[in-house]
PQR file of N, CA, C, O and H, with PARSE charges and radii, in Angstrom:
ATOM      1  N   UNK A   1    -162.890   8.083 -77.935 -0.4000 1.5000
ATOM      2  CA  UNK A   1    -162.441   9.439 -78.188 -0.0000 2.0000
ATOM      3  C   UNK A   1    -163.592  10.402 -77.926  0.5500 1.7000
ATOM      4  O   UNK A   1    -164.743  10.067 -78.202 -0.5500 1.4000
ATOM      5  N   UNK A   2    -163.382  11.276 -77.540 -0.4000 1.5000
ATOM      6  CA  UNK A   2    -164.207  12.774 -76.910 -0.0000 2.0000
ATOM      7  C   UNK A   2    -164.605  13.777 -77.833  0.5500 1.7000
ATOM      8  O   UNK A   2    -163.569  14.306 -78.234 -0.5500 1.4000
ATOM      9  H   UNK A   2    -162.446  11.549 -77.316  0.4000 1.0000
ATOM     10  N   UNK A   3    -165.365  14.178 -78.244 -0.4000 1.5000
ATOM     11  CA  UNK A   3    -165.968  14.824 -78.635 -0.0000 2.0000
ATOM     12  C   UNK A   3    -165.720  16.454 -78.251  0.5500 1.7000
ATOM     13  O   UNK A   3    -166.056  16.648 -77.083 -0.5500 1.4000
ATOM     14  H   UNK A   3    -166.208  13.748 -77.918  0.4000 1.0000
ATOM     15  N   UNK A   4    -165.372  17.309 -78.716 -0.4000 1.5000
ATOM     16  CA  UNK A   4    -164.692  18.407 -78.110 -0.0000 2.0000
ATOM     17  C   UNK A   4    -166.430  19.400 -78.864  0.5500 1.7000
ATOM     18  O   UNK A   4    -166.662  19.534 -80.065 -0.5500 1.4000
ATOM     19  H   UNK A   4    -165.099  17.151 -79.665  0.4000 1.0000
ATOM     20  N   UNK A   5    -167.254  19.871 -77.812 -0.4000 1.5000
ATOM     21  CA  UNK A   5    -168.656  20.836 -78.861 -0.0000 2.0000
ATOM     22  C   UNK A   5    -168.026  21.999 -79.408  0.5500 1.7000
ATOM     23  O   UNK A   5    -166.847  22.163 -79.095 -0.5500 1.4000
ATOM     24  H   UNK A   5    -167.065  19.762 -76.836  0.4000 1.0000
ATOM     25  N   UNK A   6    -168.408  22.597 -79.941 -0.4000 1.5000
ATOM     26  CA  UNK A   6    -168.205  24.192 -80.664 -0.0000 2.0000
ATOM     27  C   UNK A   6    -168.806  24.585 -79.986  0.5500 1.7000
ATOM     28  O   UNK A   6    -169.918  24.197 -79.628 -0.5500 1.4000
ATOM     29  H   UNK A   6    -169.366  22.464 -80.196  0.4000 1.0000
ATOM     30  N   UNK A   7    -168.058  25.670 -79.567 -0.4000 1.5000
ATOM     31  CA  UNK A   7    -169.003  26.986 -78.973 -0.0000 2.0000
ATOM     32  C   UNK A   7    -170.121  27.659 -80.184  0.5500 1.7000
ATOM     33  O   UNK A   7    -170.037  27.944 -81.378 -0.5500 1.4000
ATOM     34  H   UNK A   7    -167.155  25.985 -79.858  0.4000 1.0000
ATOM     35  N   UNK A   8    -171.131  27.720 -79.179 -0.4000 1.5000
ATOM     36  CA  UNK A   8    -172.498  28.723 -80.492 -0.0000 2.0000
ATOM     37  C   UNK A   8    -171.617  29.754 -80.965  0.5500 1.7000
ATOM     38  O   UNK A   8    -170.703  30.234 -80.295 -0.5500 1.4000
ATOM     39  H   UNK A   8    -171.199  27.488 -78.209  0.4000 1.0000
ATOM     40  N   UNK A   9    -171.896  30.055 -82.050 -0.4000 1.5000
ATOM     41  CA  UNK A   9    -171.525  31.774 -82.447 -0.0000 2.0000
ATOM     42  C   UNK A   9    -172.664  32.314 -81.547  0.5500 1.7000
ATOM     43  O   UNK A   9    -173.740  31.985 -81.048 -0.5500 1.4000
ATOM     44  H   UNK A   9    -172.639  29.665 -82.594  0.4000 1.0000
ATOM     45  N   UNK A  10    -171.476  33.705 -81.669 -0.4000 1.5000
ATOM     46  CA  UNK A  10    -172.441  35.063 -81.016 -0.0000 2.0000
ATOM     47  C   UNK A  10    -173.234  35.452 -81.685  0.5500 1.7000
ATOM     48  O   UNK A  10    -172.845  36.011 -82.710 -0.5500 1.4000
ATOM     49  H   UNK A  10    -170.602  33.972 -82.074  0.4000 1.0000
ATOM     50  N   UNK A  11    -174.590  35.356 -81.457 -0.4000 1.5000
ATOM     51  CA  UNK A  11    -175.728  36.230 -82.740 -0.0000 2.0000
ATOM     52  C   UNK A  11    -175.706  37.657 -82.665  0.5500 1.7000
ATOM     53  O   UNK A  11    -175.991  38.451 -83.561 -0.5500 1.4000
ATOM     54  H   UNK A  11    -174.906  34.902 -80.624  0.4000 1.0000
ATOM     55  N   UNK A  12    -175.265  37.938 -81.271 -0.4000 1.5000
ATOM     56  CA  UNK A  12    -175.037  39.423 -81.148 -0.0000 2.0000
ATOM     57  C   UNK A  12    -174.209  40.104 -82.089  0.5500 1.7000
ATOM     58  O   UNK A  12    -174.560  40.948 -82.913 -0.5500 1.4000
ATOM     59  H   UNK A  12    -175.033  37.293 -80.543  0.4000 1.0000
ATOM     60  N   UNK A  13    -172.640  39.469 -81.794 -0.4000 1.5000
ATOM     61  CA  UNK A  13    -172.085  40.271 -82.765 -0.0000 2.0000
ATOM     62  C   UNK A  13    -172.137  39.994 -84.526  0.5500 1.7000
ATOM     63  O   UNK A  13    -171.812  40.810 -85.388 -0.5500 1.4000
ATOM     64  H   UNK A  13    -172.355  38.783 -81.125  0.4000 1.0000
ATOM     65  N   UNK A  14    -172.700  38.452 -84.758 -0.4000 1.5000
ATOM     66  CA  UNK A  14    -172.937  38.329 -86.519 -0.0000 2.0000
ATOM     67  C   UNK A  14    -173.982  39.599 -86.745  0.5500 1.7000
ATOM     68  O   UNK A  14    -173.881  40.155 -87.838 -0.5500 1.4000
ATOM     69  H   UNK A  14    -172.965  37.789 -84.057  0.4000 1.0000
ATOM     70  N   UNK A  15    -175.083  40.169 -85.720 -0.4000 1.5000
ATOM     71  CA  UNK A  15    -176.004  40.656 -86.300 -0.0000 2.0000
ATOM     72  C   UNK A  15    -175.077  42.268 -86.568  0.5500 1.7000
ATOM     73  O   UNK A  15    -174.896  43.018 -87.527 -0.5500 1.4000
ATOM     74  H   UNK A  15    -175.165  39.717 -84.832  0.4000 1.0000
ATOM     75  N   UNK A  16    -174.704  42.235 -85.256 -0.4000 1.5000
ATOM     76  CA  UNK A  16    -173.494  43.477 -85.541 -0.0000 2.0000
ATOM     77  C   UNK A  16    -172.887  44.049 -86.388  0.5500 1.7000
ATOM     78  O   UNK A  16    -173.108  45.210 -86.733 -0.5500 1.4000
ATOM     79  H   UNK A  16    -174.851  41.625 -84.477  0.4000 1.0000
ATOM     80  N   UNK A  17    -171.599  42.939 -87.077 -0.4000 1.5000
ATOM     81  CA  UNK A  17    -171.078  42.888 -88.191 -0.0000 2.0000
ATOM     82  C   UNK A  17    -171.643  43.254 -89.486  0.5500 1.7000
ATOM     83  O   UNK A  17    -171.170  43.805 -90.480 -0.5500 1.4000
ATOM     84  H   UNK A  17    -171.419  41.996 -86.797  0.4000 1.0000
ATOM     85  N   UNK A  18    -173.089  42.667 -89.110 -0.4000 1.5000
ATOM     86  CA  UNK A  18    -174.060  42.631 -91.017 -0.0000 2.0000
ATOM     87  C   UNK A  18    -174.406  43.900 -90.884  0.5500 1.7000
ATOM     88  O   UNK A  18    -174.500  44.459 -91.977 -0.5500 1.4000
ATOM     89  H   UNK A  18    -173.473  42.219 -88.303  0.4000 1.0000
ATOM     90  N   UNK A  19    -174.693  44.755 -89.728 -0.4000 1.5000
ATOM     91  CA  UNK A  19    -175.776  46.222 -89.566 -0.0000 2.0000
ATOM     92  C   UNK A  19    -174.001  46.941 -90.077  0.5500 1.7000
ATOM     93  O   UNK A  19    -174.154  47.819 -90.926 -0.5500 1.4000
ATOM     94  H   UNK A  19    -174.617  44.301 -88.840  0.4000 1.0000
ATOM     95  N   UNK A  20    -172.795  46.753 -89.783 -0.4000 1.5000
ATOM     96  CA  UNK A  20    -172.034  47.529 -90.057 -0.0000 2.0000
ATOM     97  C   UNK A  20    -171.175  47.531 -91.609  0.5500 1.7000
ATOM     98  O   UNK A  20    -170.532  48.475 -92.069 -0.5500 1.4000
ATOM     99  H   UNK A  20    -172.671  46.039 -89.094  0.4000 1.0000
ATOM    100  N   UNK A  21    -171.418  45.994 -92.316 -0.4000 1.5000
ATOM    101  CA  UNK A  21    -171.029  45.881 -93.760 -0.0000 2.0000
ATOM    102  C   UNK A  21    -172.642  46.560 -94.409  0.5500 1.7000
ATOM    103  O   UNK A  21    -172.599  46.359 -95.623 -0.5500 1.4000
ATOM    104  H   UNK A  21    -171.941  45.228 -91.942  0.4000 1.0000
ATOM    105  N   UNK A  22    -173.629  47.074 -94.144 -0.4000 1.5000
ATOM    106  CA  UNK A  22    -174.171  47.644 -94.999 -0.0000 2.0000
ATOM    107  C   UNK A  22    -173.765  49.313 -95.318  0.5500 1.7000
ATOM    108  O   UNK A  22    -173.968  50.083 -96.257 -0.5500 1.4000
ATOM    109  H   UNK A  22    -173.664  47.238 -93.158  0.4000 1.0000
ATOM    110  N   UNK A  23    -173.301  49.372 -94.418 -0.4000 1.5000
ATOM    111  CA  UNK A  23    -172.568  50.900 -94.865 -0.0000 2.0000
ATOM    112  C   UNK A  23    -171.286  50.868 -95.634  0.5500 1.7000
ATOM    113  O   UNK A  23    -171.023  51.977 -96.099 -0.5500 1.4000
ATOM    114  H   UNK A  23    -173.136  48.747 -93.655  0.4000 1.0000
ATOM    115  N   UNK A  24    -170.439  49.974 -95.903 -0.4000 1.5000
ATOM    116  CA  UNK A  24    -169.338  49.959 -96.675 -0.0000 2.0000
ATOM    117  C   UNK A  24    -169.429  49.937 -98.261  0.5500 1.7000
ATOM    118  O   UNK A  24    -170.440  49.333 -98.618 -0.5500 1.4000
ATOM    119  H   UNK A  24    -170.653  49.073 -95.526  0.4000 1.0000
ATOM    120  N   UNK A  25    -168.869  50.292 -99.035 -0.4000 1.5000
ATOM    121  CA  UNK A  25    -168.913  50.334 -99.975 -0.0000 2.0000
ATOM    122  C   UNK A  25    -167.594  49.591-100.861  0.5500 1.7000
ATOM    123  O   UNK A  25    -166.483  49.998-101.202 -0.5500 1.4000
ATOM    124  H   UNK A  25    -168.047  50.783 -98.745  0.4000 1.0000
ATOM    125  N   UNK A  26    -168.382  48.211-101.045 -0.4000 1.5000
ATOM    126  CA  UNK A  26    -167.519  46.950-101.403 -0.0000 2.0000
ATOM    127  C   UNK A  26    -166.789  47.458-102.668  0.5500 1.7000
ATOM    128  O   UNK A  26    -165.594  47.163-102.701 -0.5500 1.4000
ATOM    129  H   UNK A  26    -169.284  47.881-100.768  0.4000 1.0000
ATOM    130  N   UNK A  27    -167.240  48.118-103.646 -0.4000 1.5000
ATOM    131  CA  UNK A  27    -166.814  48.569-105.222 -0.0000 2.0000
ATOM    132  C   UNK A  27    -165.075  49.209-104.486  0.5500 1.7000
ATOM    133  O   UNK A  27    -164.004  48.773-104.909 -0.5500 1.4000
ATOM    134  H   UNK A  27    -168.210  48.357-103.619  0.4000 1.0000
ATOM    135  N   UNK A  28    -165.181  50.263-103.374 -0.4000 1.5000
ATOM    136  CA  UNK A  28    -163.828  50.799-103.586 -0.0000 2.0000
ATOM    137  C   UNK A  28    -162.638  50.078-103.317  0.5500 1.7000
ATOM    138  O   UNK A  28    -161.531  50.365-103.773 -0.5500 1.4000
ATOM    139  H   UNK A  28    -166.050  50.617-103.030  0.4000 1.0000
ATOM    140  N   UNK A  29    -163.016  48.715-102.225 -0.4000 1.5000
ATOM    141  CA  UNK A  29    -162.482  47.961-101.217 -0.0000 2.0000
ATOM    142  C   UNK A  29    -162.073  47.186-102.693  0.5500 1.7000
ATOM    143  O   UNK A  29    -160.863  47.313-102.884 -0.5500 1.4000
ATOM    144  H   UNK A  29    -163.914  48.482-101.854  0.4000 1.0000
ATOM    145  N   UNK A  30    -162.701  46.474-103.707 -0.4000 1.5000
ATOM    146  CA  UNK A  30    -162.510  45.413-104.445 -0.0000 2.0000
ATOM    147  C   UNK A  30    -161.722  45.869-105.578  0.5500 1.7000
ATOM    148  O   UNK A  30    -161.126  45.011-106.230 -0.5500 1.4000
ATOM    149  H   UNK A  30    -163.684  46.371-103.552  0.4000 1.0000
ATOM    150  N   UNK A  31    -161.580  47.784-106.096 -0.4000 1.5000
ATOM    151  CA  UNK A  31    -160.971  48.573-107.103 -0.0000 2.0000
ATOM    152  C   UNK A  31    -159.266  48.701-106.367  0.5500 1.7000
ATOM    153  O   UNK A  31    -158.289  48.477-107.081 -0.5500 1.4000
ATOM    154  H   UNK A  31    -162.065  48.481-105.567  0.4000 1.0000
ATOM    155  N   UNK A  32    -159.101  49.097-104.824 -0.4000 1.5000
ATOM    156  CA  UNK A  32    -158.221  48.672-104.297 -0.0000 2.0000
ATOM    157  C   UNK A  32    -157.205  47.943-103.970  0.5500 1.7000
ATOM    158  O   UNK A  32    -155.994  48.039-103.771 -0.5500 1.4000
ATOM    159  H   UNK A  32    -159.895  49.279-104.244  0.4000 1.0000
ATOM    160  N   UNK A  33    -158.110  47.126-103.972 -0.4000 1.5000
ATOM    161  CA  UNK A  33    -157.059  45.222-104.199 -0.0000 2.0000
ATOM    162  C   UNK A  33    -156.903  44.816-105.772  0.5500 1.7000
ATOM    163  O   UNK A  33    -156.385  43.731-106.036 -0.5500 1.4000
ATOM    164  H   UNK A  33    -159.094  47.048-104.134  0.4000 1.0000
ATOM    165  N   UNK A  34    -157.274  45.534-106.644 -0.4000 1.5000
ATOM    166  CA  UNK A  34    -156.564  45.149-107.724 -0.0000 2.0000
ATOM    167  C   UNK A  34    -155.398  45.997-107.285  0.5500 1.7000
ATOM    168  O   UNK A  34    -154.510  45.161-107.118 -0.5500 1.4000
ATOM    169  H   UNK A  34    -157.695  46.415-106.430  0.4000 1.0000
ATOM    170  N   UNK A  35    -154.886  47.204-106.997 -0.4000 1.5000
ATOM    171  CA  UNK A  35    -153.829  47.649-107.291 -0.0000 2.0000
ATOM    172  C   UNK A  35    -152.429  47.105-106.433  0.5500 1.7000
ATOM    173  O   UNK A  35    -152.333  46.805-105.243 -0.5500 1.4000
ATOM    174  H   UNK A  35    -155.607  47.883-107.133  0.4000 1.0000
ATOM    175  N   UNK A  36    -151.201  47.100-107.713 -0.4000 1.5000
ATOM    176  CA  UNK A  36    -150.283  46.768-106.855 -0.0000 2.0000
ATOM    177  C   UNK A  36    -149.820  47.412-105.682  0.5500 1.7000
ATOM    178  O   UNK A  36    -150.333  48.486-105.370 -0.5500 1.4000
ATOM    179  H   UNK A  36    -151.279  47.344-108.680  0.4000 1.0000
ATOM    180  N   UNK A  37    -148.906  46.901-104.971 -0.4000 1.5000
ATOM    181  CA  UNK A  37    -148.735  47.279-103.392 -0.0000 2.0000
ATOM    182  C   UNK A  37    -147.863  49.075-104.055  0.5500 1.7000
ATOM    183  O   UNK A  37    -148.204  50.182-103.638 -0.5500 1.4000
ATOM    184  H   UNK A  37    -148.490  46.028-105.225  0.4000 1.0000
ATOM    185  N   UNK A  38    -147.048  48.886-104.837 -0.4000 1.5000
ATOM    186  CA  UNK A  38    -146.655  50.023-105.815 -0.0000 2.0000
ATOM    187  C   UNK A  38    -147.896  51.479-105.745  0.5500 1.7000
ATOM    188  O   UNK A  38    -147.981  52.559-105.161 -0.5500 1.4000
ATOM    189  H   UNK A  38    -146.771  47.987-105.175  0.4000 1.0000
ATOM    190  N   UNK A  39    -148.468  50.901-106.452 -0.4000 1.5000
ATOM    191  CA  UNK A  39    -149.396  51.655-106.480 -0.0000 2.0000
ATOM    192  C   UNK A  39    -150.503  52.536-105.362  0.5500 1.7000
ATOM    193  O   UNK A  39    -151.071  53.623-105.471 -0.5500 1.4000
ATOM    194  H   UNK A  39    -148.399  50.024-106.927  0.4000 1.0000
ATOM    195  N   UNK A  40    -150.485  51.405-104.185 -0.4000 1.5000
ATOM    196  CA  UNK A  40    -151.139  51.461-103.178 -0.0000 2.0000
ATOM    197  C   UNK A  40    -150.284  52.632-102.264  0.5500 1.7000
ATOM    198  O   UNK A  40    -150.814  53.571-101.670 -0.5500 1.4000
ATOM    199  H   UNK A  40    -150.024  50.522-104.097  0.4000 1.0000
ATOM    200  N   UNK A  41    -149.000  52.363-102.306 -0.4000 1.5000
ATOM    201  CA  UNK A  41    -148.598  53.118-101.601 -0.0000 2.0000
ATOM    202  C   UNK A  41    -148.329  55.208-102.125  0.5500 1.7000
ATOM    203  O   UNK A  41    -148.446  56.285-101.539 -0.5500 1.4000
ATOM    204  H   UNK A  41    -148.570  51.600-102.789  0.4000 1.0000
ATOM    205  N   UNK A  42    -147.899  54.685-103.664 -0.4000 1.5000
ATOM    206  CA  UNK A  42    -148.360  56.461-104.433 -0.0000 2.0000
ATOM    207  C   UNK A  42    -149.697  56.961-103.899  0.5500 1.7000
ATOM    208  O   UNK A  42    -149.943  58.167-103.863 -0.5500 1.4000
ATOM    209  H   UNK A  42    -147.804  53.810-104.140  0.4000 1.0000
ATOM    210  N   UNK A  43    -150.514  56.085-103.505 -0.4000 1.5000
ATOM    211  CA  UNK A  43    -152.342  56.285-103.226 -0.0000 2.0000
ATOM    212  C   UNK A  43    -152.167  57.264-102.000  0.5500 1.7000
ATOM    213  O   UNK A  43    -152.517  58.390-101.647 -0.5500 1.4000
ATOM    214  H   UNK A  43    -150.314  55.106-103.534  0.4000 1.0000
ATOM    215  N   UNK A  44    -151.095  55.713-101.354 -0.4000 1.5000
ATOM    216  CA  UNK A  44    -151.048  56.453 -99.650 -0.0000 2.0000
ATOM    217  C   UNK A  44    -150.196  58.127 -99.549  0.5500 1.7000
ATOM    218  O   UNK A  44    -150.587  59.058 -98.846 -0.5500 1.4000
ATOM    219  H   UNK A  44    -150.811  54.798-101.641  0.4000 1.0000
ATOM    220  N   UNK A  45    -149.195  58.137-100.295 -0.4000 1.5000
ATOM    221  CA  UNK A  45    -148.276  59.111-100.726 -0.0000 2.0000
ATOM    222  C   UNK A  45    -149.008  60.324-100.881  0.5500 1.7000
ATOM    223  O   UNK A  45    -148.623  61.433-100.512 -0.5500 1.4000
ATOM    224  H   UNK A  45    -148.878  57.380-100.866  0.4000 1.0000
ATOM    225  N   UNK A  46    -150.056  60.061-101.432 -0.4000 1.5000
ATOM    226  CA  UNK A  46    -150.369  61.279-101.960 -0.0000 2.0000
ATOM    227  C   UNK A  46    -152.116  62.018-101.184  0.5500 1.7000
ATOM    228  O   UNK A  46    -152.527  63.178-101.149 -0.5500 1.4000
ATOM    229  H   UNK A  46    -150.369  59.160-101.732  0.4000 1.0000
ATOM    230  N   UNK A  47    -152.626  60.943-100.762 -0.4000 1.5000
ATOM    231  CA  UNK A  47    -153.270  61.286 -99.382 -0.0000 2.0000
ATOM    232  C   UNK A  47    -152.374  62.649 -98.251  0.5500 1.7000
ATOM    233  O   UNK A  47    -152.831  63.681 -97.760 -0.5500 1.4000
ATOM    234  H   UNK A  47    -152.292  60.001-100.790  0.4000 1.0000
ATOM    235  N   UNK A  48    -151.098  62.089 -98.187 -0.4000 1.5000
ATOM    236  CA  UNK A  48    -150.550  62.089 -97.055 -0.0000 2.0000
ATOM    237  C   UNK A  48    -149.981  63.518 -97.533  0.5500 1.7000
ATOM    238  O   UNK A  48    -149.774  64.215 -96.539 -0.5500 1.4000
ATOM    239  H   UNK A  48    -150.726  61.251 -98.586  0.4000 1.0000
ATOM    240  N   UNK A  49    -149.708  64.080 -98.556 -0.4000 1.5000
ATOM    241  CA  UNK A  49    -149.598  65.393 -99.148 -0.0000 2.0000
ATOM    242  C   UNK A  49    -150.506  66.184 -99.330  0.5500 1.7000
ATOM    243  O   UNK A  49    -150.343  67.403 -99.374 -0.5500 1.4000
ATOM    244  H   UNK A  49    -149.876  63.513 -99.362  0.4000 1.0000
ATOM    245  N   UNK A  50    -152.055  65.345 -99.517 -0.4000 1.5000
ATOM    246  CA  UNK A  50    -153.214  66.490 -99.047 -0.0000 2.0000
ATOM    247  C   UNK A  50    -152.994  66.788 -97.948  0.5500 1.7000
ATOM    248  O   UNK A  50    -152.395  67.855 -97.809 -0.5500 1.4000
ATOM    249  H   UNK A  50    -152.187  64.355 -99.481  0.4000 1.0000
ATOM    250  N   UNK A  51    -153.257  66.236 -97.058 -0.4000 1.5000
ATOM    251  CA  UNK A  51    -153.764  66.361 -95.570 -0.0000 2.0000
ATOM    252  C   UNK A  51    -152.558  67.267 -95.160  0.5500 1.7000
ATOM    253  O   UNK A  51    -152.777  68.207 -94.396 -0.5500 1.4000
ATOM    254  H   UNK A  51    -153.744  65.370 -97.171  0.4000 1.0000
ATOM    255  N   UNK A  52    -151.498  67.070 -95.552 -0.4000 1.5000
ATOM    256  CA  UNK A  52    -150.315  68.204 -94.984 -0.0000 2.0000
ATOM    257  C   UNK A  52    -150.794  69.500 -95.482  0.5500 1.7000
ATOM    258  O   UNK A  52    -150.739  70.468 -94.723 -0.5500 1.4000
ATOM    259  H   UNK A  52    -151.321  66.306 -96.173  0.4000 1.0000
ATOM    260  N   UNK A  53    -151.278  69.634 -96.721 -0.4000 1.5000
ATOM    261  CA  UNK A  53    -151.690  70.744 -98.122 -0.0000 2.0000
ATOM    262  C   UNK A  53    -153.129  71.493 -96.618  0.5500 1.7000
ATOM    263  O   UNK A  53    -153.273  72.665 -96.271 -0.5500 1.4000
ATOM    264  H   UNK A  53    -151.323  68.848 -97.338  0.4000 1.0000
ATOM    265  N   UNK A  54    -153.711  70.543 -96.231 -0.4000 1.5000
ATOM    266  CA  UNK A  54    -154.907  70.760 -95.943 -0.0000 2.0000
ATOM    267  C   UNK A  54    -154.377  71.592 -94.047  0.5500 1.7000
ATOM    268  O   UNK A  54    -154.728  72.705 -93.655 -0.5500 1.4000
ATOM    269  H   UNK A  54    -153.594  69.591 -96.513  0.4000 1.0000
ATOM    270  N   UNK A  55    -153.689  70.799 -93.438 -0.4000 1.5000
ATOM    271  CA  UNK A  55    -153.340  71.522 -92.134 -0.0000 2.0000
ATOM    272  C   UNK A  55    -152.430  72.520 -92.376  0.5500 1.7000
ATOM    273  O   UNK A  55    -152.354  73.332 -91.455 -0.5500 1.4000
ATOM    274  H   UNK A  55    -153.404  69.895 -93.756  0.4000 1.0000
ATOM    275  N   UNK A  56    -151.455  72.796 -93.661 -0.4000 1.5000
ATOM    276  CA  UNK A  56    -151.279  73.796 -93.632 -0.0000 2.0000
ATOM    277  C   UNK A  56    -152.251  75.145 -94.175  0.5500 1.7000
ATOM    278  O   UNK A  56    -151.761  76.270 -94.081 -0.5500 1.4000
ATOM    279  H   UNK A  56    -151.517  72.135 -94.410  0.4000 1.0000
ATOM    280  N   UNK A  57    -153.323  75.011 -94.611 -0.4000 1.5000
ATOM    281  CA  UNK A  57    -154.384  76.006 -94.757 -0.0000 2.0000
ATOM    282  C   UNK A  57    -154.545  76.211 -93.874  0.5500 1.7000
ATOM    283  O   UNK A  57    -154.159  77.307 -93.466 -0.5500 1.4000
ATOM    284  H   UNK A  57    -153.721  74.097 -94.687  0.4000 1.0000
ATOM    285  N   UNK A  58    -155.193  75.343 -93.018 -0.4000 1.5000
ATOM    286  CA  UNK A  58    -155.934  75.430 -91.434 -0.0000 2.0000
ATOM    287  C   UNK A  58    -155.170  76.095 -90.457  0.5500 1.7000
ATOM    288  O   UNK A  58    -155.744  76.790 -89.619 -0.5500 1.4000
ATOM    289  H   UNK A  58    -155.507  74.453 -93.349  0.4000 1.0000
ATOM    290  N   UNK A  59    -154.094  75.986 -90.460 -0.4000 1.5000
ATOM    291  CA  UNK A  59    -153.099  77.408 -89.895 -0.0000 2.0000
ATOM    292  C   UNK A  59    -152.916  78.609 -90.167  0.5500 1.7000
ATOM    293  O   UNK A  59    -152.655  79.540 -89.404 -0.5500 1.4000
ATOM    294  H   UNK A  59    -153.627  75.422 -91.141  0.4000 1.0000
ATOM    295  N   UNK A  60    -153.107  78.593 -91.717 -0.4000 1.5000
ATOM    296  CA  UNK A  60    -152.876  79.742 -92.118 -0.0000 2.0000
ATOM    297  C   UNK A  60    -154.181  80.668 -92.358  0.5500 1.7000
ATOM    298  O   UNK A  60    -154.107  81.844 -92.714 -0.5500 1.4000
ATOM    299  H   UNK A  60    -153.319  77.837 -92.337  0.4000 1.0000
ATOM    300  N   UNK A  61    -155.626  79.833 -92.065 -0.4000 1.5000
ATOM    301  CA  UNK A  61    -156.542  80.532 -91.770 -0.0000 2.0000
ATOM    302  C   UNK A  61    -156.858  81.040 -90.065  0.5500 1.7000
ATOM    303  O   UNK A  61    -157.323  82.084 -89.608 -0.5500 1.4000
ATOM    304  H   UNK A  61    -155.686  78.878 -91.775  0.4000 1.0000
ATOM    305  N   UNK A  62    -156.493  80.100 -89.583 -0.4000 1.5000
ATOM    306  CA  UNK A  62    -156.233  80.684 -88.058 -0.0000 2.0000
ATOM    307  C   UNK A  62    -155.382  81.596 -87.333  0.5500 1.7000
ATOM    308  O   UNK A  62    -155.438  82.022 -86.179 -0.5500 1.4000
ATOM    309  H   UNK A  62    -156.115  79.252 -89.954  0.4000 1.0000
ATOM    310  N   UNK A  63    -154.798  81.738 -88.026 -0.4000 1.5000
ATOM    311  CA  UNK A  63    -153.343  83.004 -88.213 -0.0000 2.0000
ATOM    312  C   UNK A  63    -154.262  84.403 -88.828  0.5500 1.7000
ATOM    313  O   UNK A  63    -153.770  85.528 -88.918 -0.5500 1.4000
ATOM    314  H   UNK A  63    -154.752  81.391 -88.963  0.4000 1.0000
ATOM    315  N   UNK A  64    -154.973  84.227 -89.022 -0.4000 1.5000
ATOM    316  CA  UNK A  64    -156.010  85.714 -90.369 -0.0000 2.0000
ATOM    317  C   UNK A  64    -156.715  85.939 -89.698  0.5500 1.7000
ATOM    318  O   UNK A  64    -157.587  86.764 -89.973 -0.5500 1.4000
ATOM    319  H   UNK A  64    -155.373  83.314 -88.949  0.4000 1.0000
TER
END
C-alpha cells in the first residue's frame, strides 16, 4: 500500500492569518455565540434600523 505525502502547509498564509487574528477582538466574537440565533437576529434587526436612521440623515443633510 502507498503512501499518499501531505502537502507542506503554506507558511505564507499561517503567518498571514496570525498578523490578521491579532487585530480581532475575541471577547465580542465569544459574547456573540452565547446568544441565541433569536437574539442574534433582534442584534441584526436593529443594526439594520440604525444604518437606515443613519442614511436617512445623510440625505437630509445633503438636501441643506
Amino acid at each position: 500500500m502507498r503512501s499518499v505525502a501531505k502537502p507542506e502547509p503554506d507558511r505564507a498564509a499561517d503567518l498571514e492569518v496570525e498578523a490578521y487574528k491579532a487585530g480581532i477582538d475575541r471577547t465580542l466574537l465569544e459574547r456573540n455565540l452565547k446568544l441565541s440565533v433569536e437574539e442574534r437576529f433582534l442584534q441584526l434587526m436593529e443594526l439594520v434600523r440604525f444604518a437606515e436612521e443613519l442614511r436617512a440623515a445623510g440625505k437630509r443633510a445633503a438636501k441643506a
